[in-house]
Structures are given as structure tokens and as C-alpha cells.
C-alpha positions as CSV (number, residue, x, y, z in Angstrom):
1,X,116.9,82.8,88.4
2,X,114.9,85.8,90.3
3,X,114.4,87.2,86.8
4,X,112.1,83.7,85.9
5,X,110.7,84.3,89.3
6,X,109.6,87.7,89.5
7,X,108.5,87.4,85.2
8,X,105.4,85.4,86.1
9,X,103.9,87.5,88.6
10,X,104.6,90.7,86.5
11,X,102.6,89.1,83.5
12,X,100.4,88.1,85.8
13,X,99.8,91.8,87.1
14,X,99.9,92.7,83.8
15,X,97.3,90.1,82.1
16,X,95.1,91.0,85.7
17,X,95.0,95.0,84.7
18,X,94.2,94.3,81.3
19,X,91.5,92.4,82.0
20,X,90.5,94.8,84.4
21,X,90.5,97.8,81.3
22,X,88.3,95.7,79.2
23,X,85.8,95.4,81.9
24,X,86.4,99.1,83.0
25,X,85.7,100.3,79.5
26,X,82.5,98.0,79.3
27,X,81.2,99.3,83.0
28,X,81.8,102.9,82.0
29,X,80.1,103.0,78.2
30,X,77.3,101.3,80.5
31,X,77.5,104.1,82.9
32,X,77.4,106.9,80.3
33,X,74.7,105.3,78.1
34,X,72.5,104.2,81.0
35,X,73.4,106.7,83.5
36,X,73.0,103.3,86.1
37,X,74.7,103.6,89.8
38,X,78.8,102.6,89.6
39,X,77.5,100.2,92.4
40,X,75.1,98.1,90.7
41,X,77.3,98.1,87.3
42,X,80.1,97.1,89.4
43,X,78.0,94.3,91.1
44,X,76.5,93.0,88.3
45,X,80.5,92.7,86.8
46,X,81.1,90.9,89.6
47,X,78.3,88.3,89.4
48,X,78.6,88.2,85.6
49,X,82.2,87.8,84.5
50,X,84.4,85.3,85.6
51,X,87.0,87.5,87.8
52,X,89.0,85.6,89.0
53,X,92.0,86.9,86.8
54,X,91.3,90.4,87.0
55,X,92.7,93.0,88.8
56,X,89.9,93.7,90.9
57,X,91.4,96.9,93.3
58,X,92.2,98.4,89.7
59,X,88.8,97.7,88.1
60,X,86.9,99.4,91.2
61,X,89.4,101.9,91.1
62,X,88.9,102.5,87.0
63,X,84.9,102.3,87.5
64,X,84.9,104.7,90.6
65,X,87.7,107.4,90.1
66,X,87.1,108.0,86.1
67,X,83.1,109.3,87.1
68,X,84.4,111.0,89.9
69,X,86.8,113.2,88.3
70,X,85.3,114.1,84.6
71,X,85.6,117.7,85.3
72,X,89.8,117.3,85.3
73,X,89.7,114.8,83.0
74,X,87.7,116.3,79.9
75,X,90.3,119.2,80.8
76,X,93.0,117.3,80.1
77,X,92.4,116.1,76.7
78,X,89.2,118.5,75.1
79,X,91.8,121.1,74.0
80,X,93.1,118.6,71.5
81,X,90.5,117.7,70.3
82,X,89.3,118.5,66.5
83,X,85.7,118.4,67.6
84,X,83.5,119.2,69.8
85,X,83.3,116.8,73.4
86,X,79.3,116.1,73.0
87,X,80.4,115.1,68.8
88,X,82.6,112.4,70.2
89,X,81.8,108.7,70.0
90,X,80.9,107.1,73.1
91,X,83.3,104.2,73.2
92,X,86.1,106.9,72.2
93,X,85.1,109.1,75.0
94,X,85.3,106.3,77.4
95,X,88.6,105.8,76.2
96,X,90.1,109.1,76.2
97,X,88.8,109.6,80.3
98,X,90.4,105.9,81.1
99,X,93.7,107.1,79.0
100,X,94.0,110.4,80.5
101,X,92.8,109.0,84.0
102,X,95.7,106.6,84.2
103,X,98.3,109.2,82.9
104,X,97.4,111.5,85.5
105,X,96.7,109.5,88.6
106,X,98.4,106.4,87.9
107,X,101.8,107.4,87.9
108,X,102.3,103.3,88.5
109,X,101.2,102.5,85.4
110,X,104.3,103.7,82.8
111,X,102.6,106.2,80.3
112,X,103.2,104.0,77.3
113,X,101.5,101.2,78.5
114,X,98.5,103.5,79.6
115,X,98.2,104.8,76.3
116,X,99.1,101.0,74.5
117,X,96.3,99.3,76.2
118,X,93.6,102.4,75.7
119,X,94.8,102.0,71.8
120,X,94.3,98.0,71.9
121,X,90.8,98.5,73.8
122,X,90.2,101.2,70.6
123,X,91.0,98.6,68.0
124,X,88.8,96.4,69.5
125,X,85.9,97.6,70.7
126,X,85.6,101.2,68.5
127,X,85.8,102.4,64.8
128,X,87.9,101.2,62.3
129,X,90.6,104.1,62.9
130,X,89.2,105.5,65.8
131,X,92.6,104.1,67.8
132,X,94.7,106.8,65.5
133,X,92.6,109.3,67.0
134,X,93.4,108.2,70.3
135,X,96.7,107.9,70.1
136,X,97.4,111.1,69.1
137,X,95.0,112.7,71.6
138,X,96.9,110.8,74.4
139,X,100.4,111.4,73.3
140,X,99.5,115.3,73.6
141,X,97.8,114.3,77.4
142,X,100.9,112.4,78.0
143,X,103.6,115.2,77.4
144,X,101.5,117.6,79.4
145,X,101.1,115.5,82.1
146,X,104.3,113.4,82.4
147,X,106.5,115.6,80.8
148,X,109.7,113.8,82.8
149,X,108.8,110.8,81.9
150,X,108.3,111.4,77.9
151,X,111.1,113.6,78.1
152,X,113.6,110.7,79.4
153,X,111.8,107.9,77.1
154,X,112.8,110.5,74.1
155,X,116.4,110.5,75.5
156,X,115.9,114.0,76.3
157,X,115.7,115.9,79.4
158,X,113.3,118.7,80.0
159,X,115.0,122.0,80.4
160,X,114.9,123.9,83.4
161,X,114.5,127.2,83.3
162,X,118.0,129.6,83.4
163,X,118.2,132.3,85.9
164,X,118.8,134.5,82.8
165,X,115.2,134.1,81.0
């Protein structure tokens, strides 16, 4: 009976954040193609959209953090890539910072579902295969940066070193 009880409020958490994404990936391709202040893209989201289902703390989080930290970010994922950073579609680039954001700082959010919902926002809003792209950019970004988790999803766990290497 708790299962039926805690169920709804974990889809709702769940329907909340990714209604939160697909604003979050709108307010940042606004950002980096109109260069506008995070505050007045964030306000007008607010006044615009209906937010009442959206995980608000998570979309200001999203909109705020990503910007703040493109320096770590682009580090974590332009090494894998087949081309160069400035070559990359916009709406992919957005993706691949909101991807790699929530794999390493949102250790809440489990890595599959960070790189899921970046693949489902990819189908949706980018090019016709651009999501394969993705995907395999983020699975590299995963196993660097959650390499316990990945490890353990795989069935495998990561070897510590031996004191004879």
C-alpha cells in the first residue's frame, strides 16, 4: 500500500523535472543565441508558461548553474567530440552542457535518466539523428564521471588498484 502511495509523488517529481528540462533547454538556446540576462529569460518563463507542474527549484537551478559553469562542462564532453565545439549545433550544444551538467552535479538524478531525458529533448527539439550523437557523447561523460555508478549498472565493479601495480 506505501508503494501506490509513494508512486504518485515520484511521477510527479518526475513529470515536474521533465517539464522543467524542456523549459531549461528552451531558456538556454535563448541565452546562447540572444546572449539575454538568465534573469529576464527566467522571468519571462515564468510569466509565459504555465508552471505550475514544473519543477521550479530545478529549472532555476538548470538555467543558473549550466552558464555558470561552461568552462568544466565543455571539459567534460569536447574531448569526445568528432568536431570542433564552435561546429556544433546550437540545440546539441545546449544539450550536451544540460547532459553533462546533471551527470556531474546532480548526483540525485540517476545517470540514465540524465542522459534518457537529454536524448528525448534531442529527438524532439534537434536533427533527425542528432540524439545518436548525444548519446554516445554522454555515455563517454557518464563513465568518466560516475564511474561507480556505470560500473554497478553493468554488474561490474570498478577495480581498485593492487598494492602490486
Amino acid at each position: 500500500m506505501a508503494n501506490r502511495q509513494q508512486s504518485p509523488s515520484h511521477n510527479q517529481l518526475a513529470a515536474g523535472r521533465r517539464k522543467a528540462r524542456h523549459y531549461a533547454m528552451q531558456a538556454l538556446y535563448q541565452w546562447h543565441m540572444a546572449g539575454q540576462a538568465l534573469s529576464v529569460i527566467e522571468a519571462e518563463f515564468q510569466a509565459d508558461y504555465d508552471m505550475t507542474n514544473v519543477d521550479t527549484e530545478f529549472f532555476h537551478d538548470l538555467v543558473h548553474s549550466i552558464p555558470a559553469q561552461l568552462t568544466d562542462l565543455h571539459g567534460l564532453f569536447e574531448k569526445h567530440l568528432d568536431r570542433k565545439l564552435s561546429d556544433l549545433d546550437p540545440i546539441e550544444l545546449c544539450l550536451l552542457r544540460m547532459g553533462s551538467f546533471e551527470l556531474l552535479r546532480r548526483i540525485d538524478v540517476p545517470y540514465k535518466v540524465a542522459i534518457n531525458e537529454t536524448i528525448n529533448l534531442g529527438k524532439r527539439f534537434g536533427a533527425t539523428d542528432g540524439y545518436r550523437y548525444l548519446n554516445g557523447i554522454l555515455d563517454k561523460v557518464a563513465t568518466e564521471c560516475r564511474a561507480v555508478e556505470v560500473a554497478a549498472e553493468k554488474g561490474k565493479s570498478p577495480r581498485p588498484p593492487s598494492d602490486a601495480e
